[in-house]
C-alpha positions in Angstrom: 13.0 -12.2 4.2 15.6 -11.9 7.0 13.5 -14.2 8.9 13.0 -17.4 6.5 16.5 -16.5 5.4 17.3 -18.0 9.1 14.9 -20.4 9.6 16.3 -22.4 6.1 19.9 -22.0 7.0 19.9 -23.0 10.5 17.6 -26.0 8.5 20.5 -26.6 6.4 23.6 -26.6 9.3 21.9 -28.8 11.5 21.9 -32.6 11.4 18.2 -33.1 10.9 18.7 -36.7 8.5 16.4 -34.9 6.0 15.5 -37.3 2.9 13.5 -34.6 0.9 16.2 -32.0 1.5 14.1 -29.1 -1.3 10.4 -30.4 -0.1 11.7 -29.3 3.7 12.3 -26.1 2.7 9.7 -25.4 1.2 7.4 -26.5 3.3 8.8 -24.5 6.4 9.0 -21.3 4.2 5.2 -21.3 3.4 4.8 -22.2 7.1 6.5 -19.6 8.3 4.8 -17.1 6.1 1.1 -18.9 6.4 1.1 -19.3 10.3 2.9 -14.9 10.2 -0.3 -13.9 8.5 -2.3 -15.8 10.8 -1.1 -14.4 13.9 -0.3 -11.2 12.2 3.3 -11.4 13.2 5.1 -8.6 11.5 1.8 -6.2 12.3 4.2 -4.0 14.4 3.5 0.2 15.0 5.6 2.4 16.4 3.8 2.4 19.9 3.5 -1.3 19.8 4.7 -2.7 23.5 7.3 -4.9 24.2 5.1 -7.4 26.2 2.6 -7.5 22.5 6.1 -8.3 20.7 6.9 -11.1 23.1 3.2 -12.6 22.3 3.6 -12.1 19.2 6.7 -14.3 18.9 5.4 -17.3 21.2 2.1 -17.5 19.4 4.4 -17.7 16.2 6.7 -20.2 17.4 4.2 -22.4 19.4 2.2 -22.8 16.1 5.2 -23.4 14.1 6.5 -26.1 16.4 3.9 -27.7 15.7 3.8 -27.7 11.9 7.3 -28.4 11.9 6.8 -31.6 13.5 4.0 -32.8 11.6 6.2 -33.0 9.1 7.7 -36.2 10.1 3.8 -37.8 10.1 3.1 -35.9 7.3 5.5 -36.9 4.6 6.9 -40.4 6.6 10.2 -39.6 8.0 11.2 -41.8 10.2 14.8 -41.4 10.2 14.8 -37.9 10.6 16.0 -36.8 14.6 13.1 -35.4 16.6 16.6 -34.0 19.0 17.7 -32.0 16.5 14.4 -30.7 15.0 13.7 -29.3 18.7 17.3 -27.7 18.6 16.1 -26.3 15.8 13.3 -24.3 16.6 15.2 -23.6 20.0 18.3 -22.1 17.6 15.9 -19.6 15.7 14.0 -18.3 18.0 16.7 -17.1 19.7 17.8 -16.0 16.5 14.8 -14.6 15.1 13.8 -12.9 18.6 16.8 -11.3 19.2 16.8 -9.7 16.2 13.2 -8.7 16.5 14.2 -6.6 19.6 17.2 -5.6 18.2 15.4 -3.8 15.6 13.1 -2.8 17.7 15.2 -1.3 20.2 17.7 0.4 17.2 14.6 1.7 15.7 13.2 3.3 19.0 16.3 4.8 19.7 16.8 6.1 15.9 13.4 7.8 16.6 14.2 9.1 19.9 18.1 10.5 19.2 18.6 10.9 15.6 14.6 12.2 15.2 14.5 9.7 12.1 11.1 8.1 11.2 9.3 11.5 12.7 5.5 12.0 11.9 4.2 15.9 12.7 1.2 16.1 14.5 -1.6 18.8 15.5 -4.2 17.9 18.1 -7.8 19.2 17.5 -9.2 20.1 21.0 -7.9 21.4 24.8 -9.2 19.1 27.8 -8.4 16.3 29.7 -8.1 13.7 26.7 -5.9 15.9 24.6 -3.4 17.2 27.3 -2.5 13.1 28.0 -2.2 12.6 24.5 0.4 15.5 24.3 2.4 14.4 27.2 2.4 11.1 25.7 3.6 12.5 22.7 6.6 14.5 24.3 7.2 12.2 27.1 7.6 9.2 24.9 10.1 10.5 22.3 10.5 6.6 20.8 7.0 6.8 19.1 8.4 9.0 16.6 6.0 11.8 16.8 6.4 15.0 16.9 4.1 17.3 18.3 3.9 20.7 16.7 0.5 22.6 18.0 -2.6 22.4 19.6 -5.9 23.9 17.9 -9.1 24.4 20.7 -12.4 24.8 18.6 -14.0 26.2 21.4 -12.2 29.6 21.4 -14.3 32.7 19.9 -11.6 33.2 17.4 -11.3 29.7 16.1 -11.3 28.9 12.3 -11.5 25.5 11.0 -9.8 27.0 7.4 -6.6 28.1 9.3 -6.6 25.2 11.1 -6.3 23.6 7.4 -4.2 25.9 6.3 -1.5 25.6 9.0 -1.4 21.4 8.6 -0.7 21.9 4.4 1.8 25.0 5.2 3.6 23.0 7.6 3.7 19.4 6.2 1.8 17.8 9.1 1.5 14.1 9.0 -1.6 13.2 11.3 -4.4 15.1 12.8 -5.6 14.3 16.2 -9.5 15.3 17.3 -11.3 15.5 20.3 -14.3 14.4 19.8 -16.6 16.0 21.9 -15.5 19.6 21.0 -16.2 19.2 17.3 -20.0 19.8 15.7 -21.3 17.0 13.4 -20.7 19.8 10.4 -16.6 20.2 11.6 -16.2 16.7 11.9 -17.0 16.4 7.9 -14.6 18.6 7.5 -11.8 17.3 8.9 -12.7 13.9 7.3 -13.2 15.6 4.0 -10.0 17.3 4.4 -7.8 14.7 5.3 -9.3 12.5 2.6 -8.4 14.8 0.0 -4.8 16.2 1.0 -3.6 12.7 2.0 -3.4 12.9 5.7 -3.8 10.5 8.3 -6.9 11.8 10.9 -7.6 9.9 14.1 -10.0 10.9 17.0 -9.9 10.5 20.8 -12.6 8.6 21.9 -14.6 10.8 24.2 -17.8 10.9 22.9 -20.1 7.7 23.3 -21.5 8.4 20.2 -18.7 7.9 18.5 -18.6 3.8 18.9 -21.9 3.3 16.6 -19.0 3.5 14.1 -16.9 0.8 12.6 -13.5 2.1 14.0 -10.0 0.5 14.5 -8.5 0.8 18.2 -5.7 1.4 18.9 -3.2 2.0 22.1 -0.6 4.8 22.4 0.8 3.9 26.3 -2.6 3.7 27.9 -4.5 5.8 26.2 -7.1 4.3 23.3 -6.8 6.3 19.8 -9.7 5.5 17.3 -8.7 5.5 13.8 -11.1 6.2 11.1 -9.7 4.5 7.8 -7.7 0.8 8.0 -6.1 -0.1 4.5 -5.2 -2.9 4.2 -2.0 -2.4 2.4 -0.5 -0.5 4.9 0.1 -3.7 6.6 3.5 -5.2 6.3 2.7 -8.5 5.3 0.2 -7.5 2.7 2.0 -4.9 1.1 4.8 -7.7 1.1 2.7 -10.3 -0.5 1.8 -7.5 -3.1 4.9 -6.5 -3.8 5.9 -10.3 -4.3 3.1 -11.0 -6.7 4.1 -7.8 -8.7 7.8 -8.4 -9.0 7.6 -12.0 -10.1 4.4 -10.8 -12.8 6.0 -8.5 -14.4 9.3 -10.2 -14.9 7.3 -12.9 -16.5 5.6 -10.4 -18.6 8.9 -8.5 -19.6 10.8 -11.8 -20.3 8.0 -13.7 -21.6 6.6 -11.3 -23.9 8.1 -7.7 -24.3 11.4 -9.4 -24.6 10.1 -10.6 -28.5 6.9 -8.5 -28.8 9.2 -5.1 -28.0 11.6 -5.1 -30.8 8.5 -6.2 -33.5 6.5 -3.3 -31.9 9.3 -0.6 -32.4 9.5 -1.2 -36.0 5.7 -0.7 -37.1 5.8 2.5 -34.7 8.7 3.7 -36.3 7.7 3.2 -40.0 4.3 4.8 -39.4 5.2 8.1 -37.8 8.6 9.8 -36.6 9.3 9.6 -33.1 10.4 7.7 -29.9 9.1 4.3 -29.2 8.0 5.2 -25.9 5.4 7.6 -24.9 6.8 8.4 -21.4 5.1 10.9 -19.1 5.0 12.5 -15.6 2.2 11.0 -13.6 0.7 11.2 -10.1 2.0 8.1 -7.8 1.8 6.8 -4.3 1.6 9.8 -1.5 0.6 12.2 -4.6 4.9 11.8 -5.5 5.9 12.3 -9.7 6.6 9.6 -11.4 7.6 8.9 -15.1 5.0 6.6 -16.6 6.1 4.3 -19.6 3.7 3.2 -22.6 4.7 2.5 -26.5 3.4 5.6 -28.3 0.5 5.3 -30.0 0.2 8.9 -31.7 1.7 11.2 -33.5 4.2 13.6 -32.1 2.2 16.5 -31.1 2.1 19.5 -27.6 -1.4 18.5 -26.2 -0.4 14.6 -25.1 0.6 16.3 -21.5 -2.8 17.9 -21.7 -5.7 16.6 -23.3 -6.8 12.7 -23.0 -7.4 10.0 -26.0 -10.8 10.8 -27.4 -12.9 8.7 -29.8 -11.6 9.0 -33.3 -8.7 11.0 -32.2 -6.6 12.5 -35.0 -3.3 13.0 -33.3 -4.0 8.3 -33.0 -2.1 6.3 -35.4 -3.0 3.3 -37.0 -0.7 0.8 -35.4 -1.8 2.7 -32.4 -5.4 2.3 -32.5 -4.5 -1.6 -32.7 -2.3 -1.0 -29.3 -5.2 1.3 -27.6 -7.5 -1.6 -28.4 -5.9 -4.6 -27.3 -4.0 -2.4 -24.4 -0.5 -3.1 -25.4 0.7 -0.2 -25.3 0.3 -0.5 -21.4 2.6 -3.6 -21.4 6.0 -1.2 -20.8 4.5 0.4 -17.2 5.3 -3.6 -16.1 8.7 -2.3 -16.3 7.4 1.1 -13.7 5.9 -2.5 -11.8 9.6 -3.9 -11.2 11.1 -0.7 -10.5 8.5 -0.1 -7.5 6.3 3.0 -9.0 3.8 1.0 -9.9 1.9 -2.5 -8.9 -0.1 -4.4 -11.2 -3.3 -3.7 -9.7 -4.1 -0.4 -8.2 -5.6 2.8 -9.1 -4.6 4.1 -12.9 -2.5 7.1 -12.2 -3.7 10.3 -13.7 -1.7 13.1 -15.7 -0.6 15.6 -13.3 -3.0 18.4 -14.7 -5.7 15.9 -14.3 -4.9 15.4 -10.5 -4.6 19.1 -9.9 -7.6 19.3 -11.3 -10.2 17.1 -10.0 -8.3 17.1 -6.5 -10.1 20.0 -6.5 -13.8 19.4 -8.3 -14.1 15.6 -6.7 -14.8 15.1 -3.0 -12.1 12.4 -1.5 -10.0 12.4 -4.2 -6.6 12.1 -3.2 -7.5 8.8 -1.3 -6.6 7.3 -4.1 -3.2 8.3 -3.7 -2.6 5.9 -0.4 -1.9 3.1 -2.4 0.4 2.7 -5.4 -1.2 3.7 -9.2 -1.7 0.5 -11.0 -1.8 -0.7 -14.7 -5.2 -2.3 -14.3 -7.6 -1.6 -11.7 -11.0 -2.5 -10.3 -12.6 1.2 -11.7 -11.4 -0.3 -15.3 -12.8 -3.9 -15.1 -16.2 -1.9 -13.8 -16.1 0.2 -17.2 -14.8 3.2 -16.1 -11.4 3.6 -18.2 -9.9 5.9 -21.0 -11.6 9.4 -21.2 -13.5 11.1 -18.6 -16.8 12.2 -20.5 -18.9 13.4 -17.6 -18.4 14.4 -13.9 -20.3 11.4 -12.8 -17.4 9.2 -14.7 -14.3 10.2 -12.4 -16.8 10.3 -9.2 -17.7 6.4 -9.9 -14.3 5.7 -10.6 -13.3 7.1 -7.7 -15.6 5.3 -5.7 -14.2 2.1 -7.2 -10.6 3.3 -6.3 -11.5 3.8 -2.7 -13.8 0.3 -2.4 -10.2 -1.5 -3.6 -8.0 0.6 -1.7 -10.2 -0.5 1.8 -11.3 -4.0 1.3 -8.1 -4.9 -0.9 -6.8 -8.8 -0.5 -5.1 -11.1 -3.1 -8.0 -12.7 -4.3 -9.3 -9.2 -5.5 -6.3 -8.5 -7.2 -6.6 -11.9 -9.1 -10.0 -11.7 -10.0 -9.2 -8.0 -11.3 -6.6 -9.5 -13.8 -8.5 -12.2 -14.9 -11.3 -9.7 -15.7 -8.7 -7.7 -17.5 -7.9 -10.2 -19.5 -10.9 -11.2 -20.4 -11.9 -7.6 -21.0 -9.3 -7.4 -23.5 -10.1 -10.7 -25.6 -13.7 -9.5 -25.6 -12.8 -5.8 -26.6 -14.2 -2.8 -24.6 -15.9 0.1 -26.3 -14.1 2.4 -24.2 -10.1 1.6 -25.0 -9.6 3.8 -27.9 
């Protein structure tokens, strides 16, 4: 935001003899963001080097040079001065790359003296690999991590359970292995573990076996880190376009049609049964964190809501609230849980908090769902796997659904989601009640 905020003032100030004053603007602003997620411009981690950052910023500004100058062909401006337009991309990226660095630099040092930012870490595994990977980790104090101990499987008196045990009891944020001193059986573990308690596990690549795997590389210094799960979302310019998308949705949903549809709502809810107008209640949300989740209320005041899901032909359901059940408006409020950042419009649906402690439990990778933030539609739903949980096989395909979207997520999927949604609800769906 910083960044197009620069690149359209500096537009503005200089004396480009622009005719189409708005089309220019626009047209550099989805530049800018097009040729960013090209070149994966803001993709930045905390052990990226300096030399990456400076190509980074040339292969951004070469390409936009160029776009900016096609303008002129483009939409037939003569008149506007090719002098200028040059000072102009000369102006921000000074601008723009000094403030890069900047940031850069504040942020290492942040890391480095304040210990902000910090990630705990535990390394799996005592040799060669793992004793360059520590001194990397207390040598370069700018990563941001923060080693805390060191676990060797090949000790007598090694036990993969306390090894567990110590990462929950002391909030550790990533698990390092070594490769070649873990079985095929203690592998699964770790991967099964650090699915379902939401922590991040990367190995050290010292077994050739390991590469008939689709892993992501990585670099810390020298020394190459495979990573074993890449979501999407987690980069900056994705999560950026989804937060866009989710902000400008819901206020066109809250203006466009709570802002009428509300008040009409909290009448008929009111005359049919005493009570609030919103059913509000404590769900599970991004990183497994509490959140209060808004809905109108569609039944009757009553001590199980917190515990016991919507069946079919539910007493405790109202009439006016069989209507909303059906046609899903009583969802329409968590648009305001959307704008206020718990929520995006697509994700995973967020479960009651007895729910989560429950099948985190019972249902193998679970918590993965809990990497992204709970949505009010979701690919699991538009697949027919919504409302109550009948059978065991009903939250293991729904969690299967949750974990395809939270690894191949992209925009297009999150369109074609709502679009099904809608259509889902126009067409009716034997399971919303």
């Amino acid at each position: 935001m910083v960044d197009l905020l620069i690149i359209n003032i500096c537009a503005y100030l200089l004396p480009i003899n622009l005719l189409e004053v708005l089309l220019f603007h626009g047209y550099i602003s989805l530049a800018w963001i097009s040729i960013a997620i090209a070149t994966k411009f803001y993709v930045i981690y905390r052990y990226t080097k300096v030399t990456h950052i400076l190509k980074l910023l040339f292969r951004q500004f070469f390409f936009y040079f160029l776009v900016v100058y096609a303008f002129i062909g483009f939409f037939k401006q003569p008149n506007m001065s090719r002098l200028a337009l040059a000072q102009y991309v000369i102006y921000i990226f000074i601008a723009i790359s000094t403030l890069k660095f900047l940031s850069y630099y504040l942020l290492m040092k942040y890391r480095e003296r304040v210990k902000g930012n910090i990630r705990n870490v535990v390394v799996i595994g005592k040799n060669k690999k793992t004793q360059q990977l520590i001194n990397v980790f207390n040598a370069r104090s700018e990563f941001g991590y923060h080693f805390v101990k060191q676990f060797c499987p090949k000790e007598k008196n090694f036990d993969i359970r306390d090894c567990f045990s110590y990462i929950v009891q002391r909030n550790i944020d990533e698990v390092y292995c070594s490769v070649s001193e873990l079985n095929n059986n203690e592998i699964s573990q770790f991967i099964n573990f650090a699915d379902n308690n939401l922590k991040t596990l990367k190995f050290l690549p010292d077994n050739k076996n390991i590469f008939a795997k689709k892993l992501k590389f990585e670099y810390y210094d020298y020394l190459p880190i495979l990573s074993l799960r890449d979501i999407p979302l987690h980069n900056p310019i994705n999560a950026f376009i989804k937060r866009s998308f989710d902000v400008l949705f819901s206020i066109f949903i809250i203006f466009g049609i709570l802002i009428w549809l509300g008040p009409i709502l909290a009448i008929l809810i009111s005359l049919e049964s005493r009570g609030p107008i919103f059913f509000v209640q404590k769900r599970s949300g991004l990183d497994n964190r509490e959140f209060q989740c808004f809905k109108f209320r569609s039944m009757a005041m009553n001590p199980n809501a917190d515990k016991m899901q919507a069946g079919k032909n539910d007493m405790r359901v109202t009439s006016i609230g069989k209507f909303l059940r059906k046609t899903s408006i009583d969802e329409l409020p968590q648009f305001y849980n959307v704008l206020f950042g718990n929520m995006s419009v697509v994700g995973p649906r967020p479960h009651m908090l007895k729910h989560t402690d429950e099948y985190a439990s019972k249902v193998d990778k679970y918590m993965v769902r809990h990497f992204v933030k709970p949505g009010i539609t979701g690919l699991a739903q538009v697949r027919g796997y919504r409302g109550e949980i009948e059978k065991d096989s009903d939250i293991q395909n729904r969690i299967k659904f949750d974990i395809f979207y939270i690894e191949n997520w992209s925009f297009l999927l999150d369109m074609k989601i709502i679009v099904q949604t809608v259509l889902t609800v126009f067409q009716g769906d034997e399971k919303a009640y």
